[in-house]
C-alpha positions in Angstrom: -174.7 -19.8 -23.0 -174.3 -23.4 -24.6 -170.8 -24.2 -24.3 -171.0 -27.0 -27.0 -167.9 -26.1 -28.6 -166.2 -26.8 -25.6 -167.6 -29.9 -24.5 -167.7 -31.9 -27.9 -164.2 -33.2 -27.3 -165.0 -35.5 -24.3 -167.6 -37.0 -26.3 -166.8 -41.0 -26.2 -169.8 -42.2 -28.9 -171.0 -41.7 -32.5 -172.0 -38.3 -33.4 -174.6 -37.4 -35.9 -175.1 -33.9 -36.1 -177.9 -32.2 -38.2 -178.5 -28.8 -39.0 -180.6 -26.4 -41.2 -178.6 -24.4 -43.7 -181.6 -21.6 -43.6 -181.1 -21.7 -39.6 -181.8 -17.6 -38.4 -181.0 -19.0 -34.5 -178.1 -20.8 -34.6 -176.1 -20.2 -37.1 -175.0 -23.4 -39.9 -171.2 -22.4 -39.0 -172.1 -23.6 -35.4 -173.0 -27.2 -36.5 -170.1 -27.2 -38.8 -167.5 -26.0 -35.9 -169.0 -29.2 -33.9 -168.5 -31.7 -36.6 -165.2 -30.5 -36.9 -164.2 -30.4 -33.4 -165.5 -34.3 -33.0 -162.7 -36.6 -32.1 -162.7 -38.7 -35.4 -163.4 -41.8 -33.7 -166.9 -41.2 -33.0 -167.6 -38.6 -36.1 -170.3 -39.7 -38.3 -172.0 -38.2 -41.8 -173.2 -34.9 -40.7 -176.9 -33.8 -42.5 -176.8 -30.2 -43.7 -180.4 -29.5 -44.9 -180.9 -26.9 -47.8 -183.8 -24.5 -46.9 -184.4 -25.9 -43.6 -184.6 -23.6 -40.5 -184.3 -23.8 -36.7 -187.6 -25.3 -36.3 -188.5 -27.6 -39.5 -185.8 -29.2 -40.4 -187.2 -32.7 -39.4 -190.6 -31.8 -40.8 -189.1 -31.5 -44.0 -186.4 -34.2 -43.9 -190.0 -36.4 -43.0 -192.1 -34.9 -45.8 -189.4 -36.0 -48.7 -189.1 -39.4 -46.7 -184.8 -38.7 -46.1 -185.5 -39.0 -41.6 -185.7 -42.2 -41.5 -183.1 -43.4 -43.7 -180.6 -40.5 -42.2 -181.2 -41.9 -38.7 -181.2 -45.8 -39.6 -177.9 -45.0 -41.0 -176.7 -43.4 -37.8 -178.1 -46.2 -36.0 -176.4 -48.9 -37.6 -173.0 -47.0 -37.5 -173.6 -46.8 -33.8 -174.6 -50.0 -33.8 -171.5 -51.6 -35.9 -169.3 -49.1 -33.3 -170.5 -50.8 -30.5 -170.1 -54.1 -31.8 -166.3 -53.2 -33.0 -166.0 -52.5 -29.2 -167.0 -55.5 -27.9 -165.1 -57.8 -30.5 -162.0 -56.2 -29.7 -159.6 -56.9 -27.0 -156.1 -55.2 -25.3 -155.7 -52.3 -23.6 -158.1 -49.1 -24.6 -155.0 -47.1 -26.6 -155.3 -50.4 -28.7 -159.4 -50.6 -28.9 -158.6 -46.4 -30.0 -156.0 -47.2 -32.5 -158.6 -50.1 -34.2 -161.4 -48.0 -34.3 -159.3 -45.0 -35.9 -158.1 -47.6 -38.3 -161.6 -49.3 -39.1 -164.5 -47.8 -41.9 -165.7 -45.6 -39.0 -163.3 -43.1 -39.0 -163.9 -42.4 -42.6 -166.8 -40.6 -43.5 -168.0 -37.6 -45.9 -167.3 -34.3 -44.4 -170.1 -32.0 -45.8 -173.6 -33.4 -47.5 -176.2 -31.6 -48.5 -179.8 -32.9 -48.9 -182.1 -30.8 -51.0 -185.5 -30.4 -50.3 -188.0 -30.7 -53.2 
């Protein structure tokens, strides 16, 4: 039905994937077949969130004050992605090969955050 497995490859910008562990609907395993399945030039830290379901993950991530730090984190990888981009120059195999080279292709592959 969502073919996201499939279609994660052609992504060509950061990911930041987030996920419940507690999910009932969509399985954690999902989440963690995407992350891996990311072409490693636009993977970021994944958020695996103890005790969270489908549907609160964010309200609790808010109530211990860890959503905005997760997502100012993304957003200044995406932003330090994008200006890696435009400070380079060649042909795109060589922007590629940078970018696999730089800090962004090296991030932690499974965090947890536990909820209080």
């Amino acid at each position: 039905m969502f073919p996201n497995i499939d279609r994660i490859g052609d992504v060509r910008t950061p990911v930041f994937i987030m996920h419940g562990t507690d999910d009932q609907i969509v399985p954690l395993w999902h989440a963690q077949g995407l992350q891996r399945k990311v072409p490693a030039r636009y993977k970021t830290k994944p958020a695996w969130v103890r005790r969270a379901g489908h549907n609160n993950l964010e309200l609790l991530l808010h109530t211990d004050k860890l959503l905005t730090p997760l997502l100012k984190d993304f957003l200044r990888t995406a932003r330090s992605f994008q200006s890696t981009l435009e400070d380079e120059e060649g042909t795109e195999e060589e922007k590629e090969l940078a970018v696999l080279q730089s800090k962004h292709a090296h991030f932690s592959t499974s965090p947890l955050y536990e909820m209080t």
